[in-house]
Every structure is written in C-alpha cells, then in structure tokens.
C-alpha positions as a Markdown table, in Angstrom:
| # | Residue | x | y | z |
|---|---|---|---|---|
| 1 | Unk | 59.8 | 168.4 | 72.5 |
| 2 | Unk | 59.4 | 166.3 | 75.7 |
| 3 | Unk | 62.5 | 165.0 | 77.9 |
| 4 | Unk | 63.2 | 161.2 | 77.1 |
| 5 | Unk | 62.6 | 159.0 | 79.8 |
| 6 | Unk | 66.0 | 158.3 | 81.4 |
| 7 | Unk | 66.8 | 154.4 | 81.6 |
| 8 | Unk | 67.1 | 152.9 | 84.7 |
| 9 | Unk | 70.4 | 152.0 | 85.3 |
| 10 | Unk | 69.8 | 149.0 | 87.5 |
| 11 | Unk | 67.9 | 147.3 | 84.3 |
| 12 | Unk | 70.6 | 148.2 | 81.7 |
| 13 | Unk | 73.3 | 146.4 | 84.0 |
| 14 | Unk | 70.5 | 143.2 | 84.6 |
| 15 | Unk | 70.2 | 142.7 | 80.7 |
| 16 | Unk | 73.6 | 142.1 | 80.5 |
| 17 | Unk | 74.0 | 140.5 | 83.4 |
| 18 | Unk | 71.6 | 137.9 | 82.2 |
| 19 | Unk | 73.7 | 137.9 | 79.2 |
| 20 | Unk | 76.5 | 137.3 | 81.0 |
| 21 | Unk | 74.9 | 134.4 | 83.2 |
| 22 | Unk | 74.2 | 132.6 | 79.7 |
| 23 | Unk | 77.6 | 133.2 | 78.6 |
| 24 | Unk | 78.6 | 131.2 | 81.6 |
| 25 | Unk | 76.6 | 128.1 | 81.4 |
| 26 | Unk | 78.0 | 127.9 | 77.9 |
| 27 | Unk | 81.9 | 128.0 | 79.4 |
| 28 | Unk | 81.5 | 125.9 | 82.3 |
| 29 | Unk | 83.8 | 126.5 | 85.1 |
| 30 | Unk | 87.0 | 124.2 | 84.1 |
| 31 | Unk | 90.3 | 125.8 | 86.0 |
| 32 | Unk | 91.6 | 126.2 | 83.0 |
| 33 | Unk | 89.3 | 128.7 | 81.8 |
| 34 | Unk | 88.8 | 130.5 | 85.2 |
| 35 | Unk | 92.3 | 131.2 | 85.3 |
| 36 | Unk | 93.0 | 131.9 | 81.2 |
| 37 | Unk | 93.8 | 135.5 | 80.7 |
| 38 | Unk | 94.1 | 137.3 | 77.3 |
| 39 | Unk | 98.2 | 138.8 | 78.3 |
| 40 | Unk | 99.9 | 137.8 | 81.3 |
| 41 | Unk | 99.4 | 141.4 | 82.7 |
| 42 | Unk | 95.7 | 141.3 | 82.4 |
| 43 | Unk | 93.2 | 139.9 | 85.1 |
| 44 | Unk | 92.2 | 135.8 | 84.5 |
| 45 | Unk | 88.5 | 135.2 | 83.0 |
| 46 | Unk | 86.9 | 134.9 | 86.8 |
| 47 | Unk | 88.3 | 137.9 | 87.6 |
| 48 | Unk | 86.6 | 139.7 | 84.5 |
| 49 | Unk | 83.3 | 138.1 | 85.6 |
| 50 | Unk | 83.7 | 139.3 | 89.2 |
| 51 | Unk | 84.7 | 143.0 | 87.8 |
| 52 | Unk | 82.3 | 143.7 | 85.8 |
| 53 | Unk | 79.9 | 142.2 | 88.2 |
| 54 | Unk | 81.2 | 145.0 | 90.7 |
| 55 | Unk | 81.0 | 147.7 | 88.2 |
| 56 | Unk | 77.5 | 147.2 | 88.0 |
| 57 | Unk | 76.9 | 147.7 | 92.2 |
| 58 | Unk | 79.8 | 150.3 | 92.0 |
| 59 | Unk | 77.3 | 151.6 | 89.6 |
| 60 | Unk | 74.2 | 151.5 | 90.9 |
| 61 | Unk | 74.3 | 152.1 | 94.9 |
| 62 | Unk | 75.8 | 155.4 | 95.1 |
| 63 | Unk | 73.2 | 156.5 | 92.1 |
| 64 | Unk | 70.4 | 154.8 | 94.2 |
| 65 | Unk | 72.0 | 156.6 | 97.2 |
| 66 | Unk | 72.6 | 153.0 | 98.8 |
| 67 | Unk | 76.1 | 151.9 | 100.1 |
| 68 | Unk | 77.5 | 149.5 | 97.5 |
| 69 | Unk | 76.7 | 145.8 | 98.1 |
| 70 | Unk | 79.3 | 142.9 | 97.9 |
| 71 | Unk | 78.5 | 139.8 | 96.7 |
| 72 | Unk | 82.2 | 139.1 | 96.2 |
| 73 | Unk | 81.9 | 136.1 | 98.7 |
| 74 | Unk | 79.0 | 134.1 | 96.9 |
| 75 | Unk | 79.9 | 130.7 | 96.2 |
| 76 | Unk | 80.3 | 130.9 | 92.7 |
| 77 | Unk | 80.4 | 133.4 | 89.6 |
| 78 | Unk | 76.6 | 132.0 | 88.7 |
| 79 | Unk | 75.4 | 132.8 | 92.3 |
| 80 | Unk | 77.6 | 135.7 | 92.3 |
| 81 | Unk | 75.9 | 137.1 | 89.5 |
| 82 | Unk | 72.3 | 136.1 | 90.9 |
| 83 | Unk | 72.9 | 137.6 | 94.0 |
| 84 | Unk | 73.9 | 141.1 | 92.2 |
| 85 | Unk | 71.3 | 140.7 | 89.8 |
| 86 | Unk | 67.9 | 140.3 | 92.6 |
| 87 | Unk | 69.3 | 142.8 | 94.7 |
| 88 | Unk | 69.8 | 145.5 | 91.7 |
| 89 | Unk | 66.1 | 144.6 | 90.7 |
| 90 | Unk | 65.2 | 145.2 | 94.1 |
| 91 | Unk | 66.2 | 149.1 | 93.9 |
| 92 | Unk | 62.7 | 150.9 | 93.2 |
| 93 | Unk | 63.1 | 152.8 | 90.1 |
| 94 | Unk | 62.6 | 156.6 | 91.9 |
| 95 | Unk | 66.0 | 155.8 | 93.8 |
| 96 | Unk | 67.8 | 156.7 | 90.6 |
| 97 | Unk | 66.1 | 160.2 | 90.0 |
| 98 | Unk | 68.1 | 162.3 | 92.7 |
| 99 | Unk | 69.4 | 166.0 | 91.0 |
| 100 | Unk | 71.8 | 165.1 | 88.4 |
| 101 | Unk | 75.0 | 167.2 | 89.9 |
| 102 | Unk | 74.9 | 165.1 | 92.7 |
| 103 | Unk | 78.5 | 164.0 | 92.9 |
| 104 | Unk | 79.6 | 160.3 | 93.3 |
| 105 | Unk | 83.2 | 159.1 | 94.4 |
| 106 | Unk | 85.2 | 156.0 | 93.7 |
| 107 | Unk | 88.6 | 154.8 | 93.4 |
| 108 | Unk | 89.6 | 154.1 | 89.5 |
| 109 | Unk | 92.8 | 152.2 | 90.3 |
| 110 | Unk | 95.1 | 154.3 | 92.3 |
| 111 | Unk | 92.7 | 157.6 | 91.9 |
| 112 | Unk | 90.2 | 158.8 | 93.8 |
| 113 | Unk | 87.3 | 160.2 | 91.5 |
| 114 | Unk | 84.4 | 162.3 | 92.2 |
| 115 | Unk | 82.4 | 162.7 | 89.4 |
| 116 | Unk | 78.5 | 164.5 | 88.4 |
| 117 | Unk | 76.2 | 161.2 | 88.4 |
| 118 | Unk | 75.7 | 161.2 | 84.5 |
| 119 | Unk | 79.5 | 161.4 | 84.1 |
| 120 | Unk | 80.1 | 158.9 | 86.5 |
| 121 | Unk | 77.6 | 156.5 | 85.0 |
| 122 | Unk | 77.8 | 156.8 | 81.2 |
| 123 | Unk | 81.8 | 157.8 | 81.4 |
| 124 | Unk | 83.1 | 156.0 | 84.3 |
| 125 | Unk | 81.1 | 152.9 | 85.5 |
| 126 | Unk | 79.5 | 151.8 | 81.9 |
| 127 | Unk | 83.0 | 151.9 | 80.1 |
| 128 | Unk | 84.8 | 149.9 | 83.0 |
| 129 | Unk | 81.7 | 147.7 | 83.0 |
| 130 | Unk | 81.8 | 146.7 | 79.1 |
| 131 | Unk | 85.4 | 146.5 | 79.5 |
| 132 | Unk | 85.6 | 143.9 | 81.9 |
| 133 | Unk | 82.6 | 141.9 | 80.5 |
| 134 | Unk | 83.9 | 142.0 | 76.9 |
| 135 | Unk | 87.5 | 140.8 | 78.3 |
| 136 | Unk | 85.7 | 138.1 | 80.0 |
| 137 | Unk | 83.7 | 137.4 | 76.2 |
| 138 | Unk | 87.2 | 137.6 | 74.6 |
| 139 | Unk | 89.2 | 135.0 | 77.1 |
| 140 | Unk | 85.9 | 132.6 | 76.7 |
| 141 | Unk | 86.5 | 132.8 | 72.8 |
| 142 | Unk | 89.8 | 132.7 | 72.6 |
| 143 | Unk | 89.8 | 129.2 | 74.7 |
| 144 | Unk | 87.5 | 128.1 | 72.1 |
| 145 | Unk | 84.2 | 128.4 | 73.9 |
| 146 | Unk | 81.6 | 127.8 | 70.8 |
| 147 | Unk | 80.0 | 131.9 | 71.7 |
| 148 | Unk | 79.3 | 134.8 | 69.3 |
| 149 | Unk | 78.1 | 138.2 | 69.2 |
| 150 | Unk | 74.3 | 137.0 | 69.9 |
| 151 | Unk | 75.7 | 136.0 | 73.3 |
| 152 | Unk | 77.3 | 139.4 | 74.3 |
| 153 | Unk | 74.1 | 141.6 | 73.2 |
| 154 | Unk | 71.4 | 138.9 | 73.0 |
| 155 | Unk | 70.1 | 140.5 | 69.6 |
| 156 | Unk | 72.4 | 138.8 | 67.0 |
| 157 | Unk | 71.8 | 135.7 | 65.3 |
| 158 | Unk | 73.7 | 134.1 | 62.7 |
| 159 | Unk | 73.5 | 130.7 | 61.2 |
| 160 | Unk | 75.3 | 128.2 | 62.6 |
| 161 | Unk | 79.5 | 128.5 | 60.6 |
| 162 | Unk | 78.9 | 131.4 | 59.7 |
| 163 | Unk | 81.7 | 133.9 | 59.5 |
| 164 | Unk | 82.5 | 137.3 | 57.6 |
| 165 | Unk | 86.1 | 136.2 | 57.1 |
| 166 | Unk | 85.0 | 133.3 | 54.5 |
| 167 | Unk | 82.9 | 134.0 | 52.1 |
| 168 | Unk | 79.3 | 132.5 | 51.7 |
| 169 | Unk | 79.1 | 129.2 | 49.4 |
| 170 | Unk | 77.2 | 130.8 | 45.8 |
C-alpha cells in the first residue's frame, strides 16, 4: 500500500476561491447585499467574503512557513480575492511538506491555539473557512441572488426551476 499524495492546501483553498469569485459577479456589490446578514449577531455578507478569504492565508502561510499575508486593504472583495488567490498559487508546492507535528498558532476568537499542522488545517482553518464561505452562499440566497449548489462546489448542475421541494411534472 503506498501513502496518498497529500493535497496541496494552497490549491484546495484556490478552487473555491474561484468559486467564490463567480459567486460574486453573480451578486453584484449593491449596499444592500454587502451589508445583509443572516441574524443580527452574525457578520454582514462582505465580511463573510473577507473571512473566509483570510482563513485561506491564515491557512496557508504558517503551513508554507510564510508569515500570513493581508490583502484586507484591496480595493474590493473581487480584487481582494485575486490578490489572495496569485499569491497562494505563488507558494511552490514543497513549502507545504515540513514534518507534520510542526505546531502552528492562531487566535480563534478570544483563544490562542496551537495546534499539529494536520489538526490545524483539516480541524481548524478548513471548518472556519467553509463556514464563513457557506454564510456568505446563504446571505446571497437568502437576498434572492438566482445561485445554487453548482455555484458553491462547481460540480452540480441542475436544470433550470428545478427544486427537490416540488415535485417533477409526470
């Protein structure tokens, strides 16, 4: 039995990225929607963007043993997300392989973490990035942004009115 070929982080976080890009250009950038938040508690829809944006350079830098970048300042969530994405795929591949126990830190809210770089990728920074990304999905479609499930993954396609709630015509 051979070891699998571990993923590179930097192009799992890129994919949906991308995805995310595309999810944007079918929102637009109306106030409204920027600032529409699923609960009052919960971050607005450009915050989601920007979060799971960071989650992915939160992500990445300490496991490519970089400092993490900030593109925080970019002049909007499209160039934002281009910025983050080019410098990600800029990250040779072998900066990911350092010993697995290495430990990475962050702060999760009000705690400080420091966590074994698998746990910290697959149980820390993946979870908070899906979070954030699927909030920023859920604000879009709850506004009434015409997106499905084929824009969150970029496999699914369904014909156009379709919906598993109403039957198909016989």
């Amino acid at each position: 039995m051979t070891d699998a070929m571990p993923i590179n982080p930097a192009a799992i976080f890129c994919r949906s990225l991308a995805q995310l890009a595309a999810m944007l250009d079918k929102t637009g950038t109306a106030p409204q929607l920027l600032a529409a938040r699923l609960h009052p508690d919960m971050l607005p829809f450009a915050q989601q963007v920007r979060a799971a944006v960071s989650f992915s350079l939160r992500g990445c830098c300490p496991l490519a043993g970089l400092a993490v970048a900030d593109f925080s300042g970019a002049a909007s969530l499209h160039e934002q997300i281009a910025q983050t994405m080019r410098y990600l795929q800029a990250i040779p591949a072998e900066h990911f392989d350092g010993p697995p126990d290495r430990i990475c830190r962050d702060r999760a809210g009000f705690a400080d973490i420091a966590l074994p770089a698998d746990e910290y990728l697959n149980l820390y920074i993946l979870p908070n990035f899906y979070f954030h990304f699927s909030m920023a999905y859920a604000i879009a479609r709850s506004a009434g942004v015409a997106i499905g499930k084929g824009d969150f993954d970029g496999y699914h396609a369904y014909a156009p009115g379709f919906s598993f709630e109403t039957p198909a015509a016989l």
